[in-house]
C-alpha positions in Angstrom: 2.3 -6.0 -5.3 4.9 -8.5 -5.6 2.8 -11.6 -4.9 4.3 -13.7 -8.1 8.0 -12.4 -7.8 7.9 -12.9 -3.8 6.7 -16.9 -4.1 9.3 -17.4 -6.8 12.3 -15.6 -5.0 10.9 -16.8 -1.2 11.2 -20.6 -2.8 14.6 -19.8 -4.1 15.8 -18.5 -1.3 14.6 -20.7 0.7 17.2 -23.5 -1.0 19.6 -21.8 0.4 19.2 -20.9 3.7 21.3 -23.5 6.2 23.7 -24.2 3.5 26.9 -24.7 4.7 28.8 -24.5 1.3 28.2 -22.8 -1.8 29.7 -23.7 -5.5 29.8 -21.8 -8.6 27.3 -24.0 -9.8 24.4 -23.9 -6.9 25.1 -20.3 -7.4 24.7 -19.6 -11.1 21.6 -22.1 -10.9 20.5 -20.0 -8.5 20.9 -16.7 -10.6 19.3 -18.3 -13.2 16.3 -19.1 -11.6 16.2 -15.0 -10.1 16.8 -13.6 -13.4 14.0 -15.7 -14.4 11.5 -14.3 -12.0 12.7 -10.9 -12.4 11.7 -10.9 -16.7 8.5 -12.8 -15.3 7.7 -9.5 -13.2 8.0 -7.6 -16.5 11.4 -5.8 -15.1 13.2 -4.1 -18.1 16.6 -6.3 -19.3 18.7 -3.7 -19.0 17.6 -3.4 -14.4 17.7 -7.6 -14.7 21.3 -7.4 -16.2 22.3 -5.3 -13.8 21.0 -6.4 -10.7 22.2 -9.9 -11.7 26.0 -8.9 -12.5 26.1 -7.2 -9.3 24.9 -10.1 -7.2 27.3 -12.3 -8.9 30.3 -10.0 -8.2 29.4 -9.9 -4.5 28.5 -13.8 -4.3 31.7 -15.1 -6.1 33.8 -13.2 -3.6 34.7 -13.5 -0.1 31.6 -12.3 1.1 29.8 -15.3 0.8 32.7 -18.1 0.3 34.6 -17.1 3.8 30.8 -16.7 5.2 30.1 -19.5 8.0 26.6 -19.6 6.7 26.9 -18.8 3.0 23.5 -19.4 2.1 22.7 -16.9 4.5 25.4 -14.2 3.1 24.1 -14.8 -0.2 20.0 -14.3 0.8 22.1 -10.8 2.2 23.3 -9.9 -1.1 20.3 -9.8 -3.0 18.4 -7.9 -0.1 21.0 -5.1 -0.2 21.3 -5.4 -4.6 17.4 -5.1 -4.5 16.9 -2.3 -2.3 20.2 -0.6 -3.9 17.7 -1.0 -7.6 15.1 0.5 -5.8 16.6 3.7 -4.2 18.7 2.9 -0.9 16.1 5.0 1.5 12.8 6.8 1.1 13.1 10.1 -0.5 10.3 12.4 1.0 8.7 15.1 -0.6 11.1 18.7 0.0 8.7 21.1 1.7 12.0 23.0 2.9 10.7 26.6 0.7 8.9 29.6 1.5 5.3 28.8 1.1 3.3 27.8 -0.5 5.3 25.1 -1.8 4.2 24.0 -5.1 4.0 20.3 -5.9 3.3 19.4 -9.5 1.5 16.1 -10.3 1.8 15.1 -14.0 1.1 12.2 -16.1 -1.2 10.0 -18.8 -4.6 9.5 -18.4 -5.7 7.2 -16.7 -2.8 7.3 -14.3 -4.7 8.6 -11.3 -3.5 11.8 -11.1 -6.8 13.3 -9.9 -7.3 10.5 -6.9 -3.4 10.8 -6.3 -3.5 14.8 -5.5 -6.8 14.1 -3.1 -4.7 11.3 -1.8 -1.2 13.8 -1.2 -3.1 16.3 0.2 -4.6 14.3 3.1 -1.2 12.5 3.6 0.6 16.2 3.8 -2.4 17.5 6.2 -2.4 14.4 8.1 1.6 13.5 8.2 3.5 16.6 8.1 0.5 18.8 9.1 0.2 21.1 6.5 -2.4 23.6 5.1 -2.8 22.2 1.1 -4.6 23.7 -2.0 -5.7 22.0 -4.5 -6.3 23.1 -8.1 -7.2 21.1 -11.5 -5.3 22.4 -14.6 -7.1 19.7 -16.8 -9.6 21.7 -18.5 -10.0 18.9 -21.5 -11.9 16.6 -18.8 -14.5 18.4 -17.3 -15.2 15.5 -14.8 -12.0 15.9 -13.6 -12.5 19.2 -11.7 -15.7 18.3 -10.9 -13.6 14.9 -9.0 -11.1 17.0 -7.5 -13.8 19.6 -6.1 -15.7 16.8 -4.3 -12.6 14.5 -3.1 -10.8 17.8 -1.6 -14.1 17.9 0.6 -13.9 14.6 1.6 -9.9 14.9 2.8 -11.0 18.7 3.8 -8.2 20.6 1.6 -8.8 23.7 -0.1 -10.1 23.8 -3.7 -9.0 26.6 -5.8 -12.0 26.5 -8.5 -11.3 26.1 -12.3 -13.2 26.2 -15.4 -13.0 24.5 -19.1 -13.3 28.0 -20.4 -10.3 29.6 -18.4 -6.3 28.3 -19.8 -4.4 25.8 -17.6 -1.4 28.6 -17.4 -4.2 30.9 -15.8 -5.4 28.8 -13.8 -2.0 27.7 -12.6 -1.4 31.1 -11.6 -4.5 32.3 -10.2 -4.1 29.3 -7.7 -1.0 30.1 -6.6 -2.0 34.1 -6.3 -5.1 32.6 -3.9 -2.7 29.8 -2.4 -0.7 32.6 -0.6 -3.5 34.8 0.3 -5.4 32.2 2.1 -2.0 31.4 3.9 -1.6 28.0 2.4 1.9 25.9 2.8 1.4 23.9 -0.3 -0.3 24.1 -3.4 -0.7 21.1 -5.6 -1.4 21.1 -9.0 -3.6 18.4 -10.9 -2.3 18.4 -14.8 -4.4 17.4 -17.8 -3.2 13.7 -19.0 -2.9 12.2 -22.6 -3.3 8.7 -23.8 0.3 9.0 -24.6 3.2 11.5 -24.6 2.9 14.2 -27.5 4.3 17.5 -28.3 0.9 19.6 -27.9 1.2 18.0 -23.9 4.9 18.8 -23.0 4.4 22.1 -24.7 1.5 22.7 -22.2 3.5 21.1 -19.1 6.1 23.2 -19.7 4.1 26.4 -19.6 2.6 25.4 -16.1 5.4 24.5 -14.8 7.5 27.6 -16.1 4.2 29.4 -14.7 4.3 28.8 -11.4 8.1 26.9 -10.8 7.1 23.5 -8.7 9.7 22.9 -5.5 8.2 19.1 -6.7 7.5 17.8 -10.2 6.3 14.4 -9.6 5.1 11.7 -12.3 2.0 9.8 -11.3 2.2 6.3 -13.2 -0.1 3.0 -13.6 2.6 0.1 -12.2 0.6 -1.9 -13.9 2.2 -1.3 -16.8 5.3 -2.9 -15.9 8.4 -1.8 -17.2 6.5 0.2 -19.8 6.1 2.7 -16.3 9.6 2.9 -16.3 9.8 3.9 -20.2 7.2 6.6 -19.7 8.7 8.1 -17.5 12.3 8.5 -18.5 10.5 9.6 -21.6 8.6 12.2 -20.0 11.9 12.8 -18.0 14.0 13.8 -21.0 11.1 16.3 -21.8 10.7 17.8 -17.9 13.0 17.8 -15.1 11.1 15.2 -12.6 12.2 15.2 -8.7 10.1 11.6 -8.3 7.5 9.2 -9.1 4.3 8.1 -7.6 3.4 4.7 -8.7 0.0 3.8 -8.4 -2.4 0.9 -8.2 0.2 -1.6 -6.7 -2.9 -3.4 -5.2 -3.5 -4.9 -8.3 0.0 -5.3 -9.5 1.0 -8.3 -9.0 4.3 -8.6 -10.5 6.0 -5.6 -9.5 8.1 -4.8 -12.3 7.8 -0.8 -12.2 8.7 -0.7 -8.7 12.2 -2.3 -9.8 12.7 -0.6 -13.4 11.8 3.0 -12.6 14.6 4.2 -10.1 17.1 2.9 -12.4 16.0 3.7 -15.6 14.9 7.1 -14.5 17.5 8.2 -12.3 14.5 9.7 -10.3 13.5 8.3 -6.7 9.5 6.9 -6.0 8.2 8.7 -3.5 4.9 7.1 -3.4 3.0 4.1 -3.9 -0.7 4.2 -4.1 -2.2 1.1 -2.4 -6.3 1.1 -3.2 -9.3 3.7 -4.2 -9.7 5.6 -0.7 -8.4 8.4 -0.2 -5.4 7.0 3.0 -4.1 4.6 0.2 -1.1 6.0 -0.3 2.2 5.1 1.4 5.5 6.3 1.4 8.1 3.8 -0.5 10.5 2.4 1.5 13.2 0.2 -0.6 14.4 -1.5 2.7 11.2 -2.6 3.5 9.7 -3.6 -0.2 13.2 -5.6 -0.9 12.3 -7.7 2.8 8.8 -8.2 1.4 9.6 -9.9 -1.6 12.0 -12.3 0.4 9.0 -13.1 2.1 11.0 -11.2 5.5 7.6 -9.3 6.6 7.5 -5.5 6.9 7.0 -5.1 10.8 7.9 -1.3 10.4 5.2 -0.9 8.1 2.7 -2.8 9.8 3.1 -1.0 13.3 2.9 2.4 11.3 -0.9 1.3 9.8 -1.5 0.0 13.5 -0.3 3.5 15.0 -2.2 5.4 12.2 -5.7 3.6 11.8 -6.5 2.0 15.3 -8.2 4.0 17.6 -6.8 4.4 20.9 -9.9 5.6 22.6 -11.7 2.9 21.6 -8.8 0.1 22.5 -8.6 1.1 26.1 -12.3 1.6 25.8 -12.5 -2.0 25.2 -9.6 -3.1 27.8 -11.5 -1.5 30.5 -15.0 -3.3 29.5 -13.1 -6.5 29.6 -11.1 -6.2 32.9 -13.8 -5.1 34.4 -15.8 -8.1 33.6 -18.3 -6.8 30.9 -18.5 -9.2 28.2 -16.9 -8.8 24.7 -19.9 -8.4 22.3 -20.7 -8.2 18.3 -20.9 -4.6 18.5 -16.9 -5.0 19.8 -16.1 -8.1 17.1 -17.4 -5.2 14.4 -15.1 -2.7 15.6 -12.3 -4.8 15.8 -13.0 -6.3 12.0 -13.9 -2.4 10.5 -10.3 -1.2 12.3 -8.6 -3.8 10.5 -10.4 -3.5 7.1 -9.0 0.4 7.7 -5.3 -0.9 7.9 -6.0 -2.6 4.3 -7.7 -5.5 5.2 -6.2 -9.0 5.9 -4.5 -9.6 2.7 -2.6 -6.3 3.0 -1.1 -7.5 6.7 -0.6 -11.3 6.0 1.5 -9.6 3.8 3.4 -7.3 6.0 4.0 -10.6 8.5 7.4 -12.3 8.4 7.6 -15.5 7.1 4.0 -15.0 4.9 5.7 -15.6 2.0 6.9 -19.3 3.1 2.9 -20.3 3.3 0.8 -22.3 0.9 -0.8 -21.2 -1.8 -4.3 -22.9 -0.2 -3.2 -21.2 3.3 -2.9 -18.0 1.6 -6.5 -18.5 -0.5 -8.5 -18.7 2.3 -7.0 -15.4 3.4 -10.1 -13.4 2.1 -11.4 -9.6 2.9 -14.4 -10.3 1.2 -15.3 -12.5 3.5 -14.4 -10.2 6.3 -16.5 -7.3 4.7 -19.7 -10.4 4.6 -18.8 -10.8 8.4 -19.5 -6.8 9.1 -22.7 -6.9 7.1 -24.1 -9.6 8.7 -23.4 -7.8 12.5 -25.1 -4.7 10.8 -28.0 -6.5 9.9 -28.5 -7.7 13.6 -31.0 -5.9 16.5 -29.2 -4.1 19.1 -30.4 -7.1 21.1 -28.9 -9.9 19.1 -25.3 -7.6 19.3 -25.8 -7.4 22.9 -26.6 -11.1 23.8 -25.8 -13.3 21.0 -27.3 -16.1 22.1 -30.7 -15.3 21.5 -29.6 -16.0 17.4 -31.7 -18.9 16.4 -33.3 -20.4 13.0 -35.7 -17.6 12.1 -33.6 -14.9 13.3 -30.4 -16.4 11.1 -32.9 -16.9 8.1 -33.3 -12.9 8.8 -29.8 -11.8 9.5 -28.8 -13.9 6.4 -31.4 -12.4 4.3 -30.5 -8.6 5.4 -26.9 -9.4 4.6 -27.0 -11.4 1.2 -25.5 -14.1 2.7 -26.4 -17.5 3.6 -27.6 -19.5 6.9 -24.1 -20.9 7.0 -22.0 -17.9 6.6 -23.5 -16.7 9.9 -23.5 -20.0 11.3 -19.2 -19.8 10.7 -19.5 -15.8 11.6 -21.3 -16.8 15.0 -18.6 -19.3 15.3 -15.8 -17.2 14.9 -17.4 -14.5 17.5 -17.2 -17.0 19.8 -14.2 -17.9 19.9 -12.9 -13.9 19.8 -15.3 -13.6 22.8 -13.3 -16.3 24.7 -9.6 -15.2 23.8 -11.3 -11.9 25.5 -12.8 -13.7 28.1 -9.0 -15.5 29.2 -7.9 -12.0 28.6 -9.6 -10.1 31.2 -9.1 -13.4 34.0 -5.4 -14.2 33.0 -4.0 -11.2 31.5 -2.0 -11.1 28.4 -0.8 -14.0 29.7 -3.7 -15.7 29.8 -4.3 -14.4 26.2 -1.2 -15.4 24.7 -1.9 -19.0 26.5 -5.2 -18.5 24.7 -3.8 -18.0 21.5 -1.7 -20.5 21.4 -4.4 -22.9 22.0 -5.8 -21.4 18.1 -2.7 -22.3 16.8 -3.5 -23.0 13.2 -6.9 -21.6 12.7 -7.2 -18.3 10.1 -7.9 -15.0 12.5 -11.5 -13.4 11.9 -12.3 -13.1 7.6 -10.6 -16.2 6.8 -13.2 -18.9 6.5 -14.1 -19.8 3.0 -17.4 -20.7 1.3 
């Protein structure tokens, strides 16, 4: 999310960083070129207005002219305007009632309502350790109970079963009757969506929600819809008291305009962002940190929270003790180092995360490729134990096989191989020298992508 409006505000910015004096002019040039990416990320006119007379205001004052690095002060301003558009802090769900605490999750189809309730429910087990029911009111899409069903196995939540025959309103209340006796804390509730708002859909969202009175009503939304997000859901507002939004499929959003028209246009905070299919793709929104990634300032917090949550620990000092104690670093290692980072949303997801990302070239950036990364795991599984082990065994017929297993070609494990080895030595200095001798190491690969970034 954000890629477009992060290059074209990260290049703007970056004119004025250093500056040591600011005129009305550089300044309303400047403006002009960020209202210009704003409309470009499909942010309704009415947020762009806005935001824009507020950052003039701040900049033509003494805030920035009395600043000893202006440029600097100014970069400031819109960080703090943007993450004031966005919602000043991360509103998280209220849980604070007697259980079970019903959570509401309505919408239009298509949204992802079903996959975002699979996806709350293993975040509120996981996160805030909670007991969660699930239930699906949508009894117009039979596929979508069968969905629900299946997904609460995989995230292991209870499923409250449903039927086309049986009314939403009774199902509503029959789940919330078995939520308490199987001593659940919350209960959420998957809604039937429409292809747009109508009156035969609010009448029924009503009735549920009248039914069993939600602590939460939250609206799940496509973001990439743009500002038309926004629209929807101050429409669907005006028709049902929301408490939030969950915006979702931001992976393949790349403008970002929802993110920046909702909260204002709304009134209501987003709680959520959904960030991919499986079922831990869903984050927590964090304006601070969203407004830092589209100046291209990195989201460290962020990134050490996916490192806390998906690495595993065991298997880190697992691997620390191997190497210290002089065992070698093998492919069986490289593979669980490159699946452990596929889990924290692959490369793409924490080049993005990195300060300073945004300030790279476009061809840099390219050759920053997960596929590539996934090619590099499939080629390992299609390896003996053997040629994990000892590597160096790998020769022409056994590459011809490896490649063939893995639908790749000779060179793709030629550059795999390659990359291996050079993981294996950054090991290897690690286990003599320390993390000294690993930073030293590093250092040394200054310039070179990290494992998944070679390109065909």
């Amino acid at each position: 999310m954000f890629d477009n409006l992060s290059q074209r505000l990260t290049k703007t910015m970056q004119k004025l960083r250093g500056k040591g004096r600011l005129t009305e002019d550089s300044i309303a040039e400047t403006l002009r070129e960020v209202r210009i990416a704003l409309l470009e990320a499909d942010v309704a006119l009415p947020v762009v207005q806005s935001f824009i007379g507020q950052v003039k205001d701040r900049a033509l004052g003494q805030e920035v002219i009395s600043s000893l690095q202006p440029g600097q002060a100014f970069v400031k301003i819109v960080h703090d305007e943007l993450v004031t558009v966005m919602g000043e802090e991360n509103e998280a769900l209220d849980l604070k009632a007697s259980p079970p605490v019903v959570v509401l999750l309505a919408g239009l189809q298509g949204s992802g309502k079903t996959t975002t309730t699979a996806k709350l429910a293993k975040h509120l087990q996981e996160q805030a350790k909670k007991k969660v029911m699930v239930v699906s009111c949508d009894v117009y899409r039979p596929a979508a109970i069968d969905q629900l069903e299946t997904l609460a196995g995989q995230v292991g939540a209870l499923f409250h079963p449903s039927s086309v025959a049986d009314n939403p309103v009774t199902i509503a209340r029959q789940a919330l009757d078995a939520a308490r006796k199987q001593f659940a804390d919350v209960l959420l509730v998957d809604t039937a969506g429409r292809l747009h708002i109508d009156t035969d859909m609010m009448d029924e969202i009503r009735q549920l929600h009248a039914a069993v009175n939600p602590h939460e009503t939250l609206f799940v939304v496509d973001s990439m819809t743009g500002q038309d997000a926004a629209n929807t859901a101050s429409a669907f507002n005006d028709a049902l008291a929301l408490t939030g939004v969950i915006l979702t499929k931001t992976d393949g959003d790349a403008r970002g305009g929802a993110a920046l028209s909702v909260r204002q246009i709304t009134g209501k905070p987003i709680k959520f962002v959904g960030t991919g299919e499986k079922t831990d793709a869903l984050q927590p929104f964090h304006p601070e940190r969203v407004a830092s990634r589209i100046l291209g300032m990195g989201d460290v917090l962020s990134l050490v929270e996916d490192v806390q949550r998906h690495v595993d620990k065991g298997e880190a000092e697992k691997l620390a003790k191997k190497i210290k104690k002089g065992h070698g670093f093998d492919l069986d290692d490289f593979r669980s180092q490159l699946e452990q980072m596929q889990n924290m949303g692959g490369l793409g997801s924490l080049v993005d995360k990195m300060p300073g990302m945004g300030e790279l070239p476009d061809q840099v950036k390219n050759r920053v490729n997960d596929k590539q990364t996934i090619s590099m795991i499939a080629i390992v599984n299609s390896m003996t134990p053997q040629e994990r082990r000892f590597p160096d065994v790998i020769r022409g017929s056994r590459k011809k096989r490896i490649a063939r297993g893995s639908g790749t070609q000779i060179q793709d494990v030629n550059r795999m191989l390659k990359q291996f080895s050079q993981m294996q030595r950054m090991m290897k200095k690690f286990g003599k020298g320390g993390m000294k001798g690993m930073m030293r190491k590093m250092a040394s690969l200054k310039g070179q992508m990290p494992p998944g970034g070679f390109s065909r």
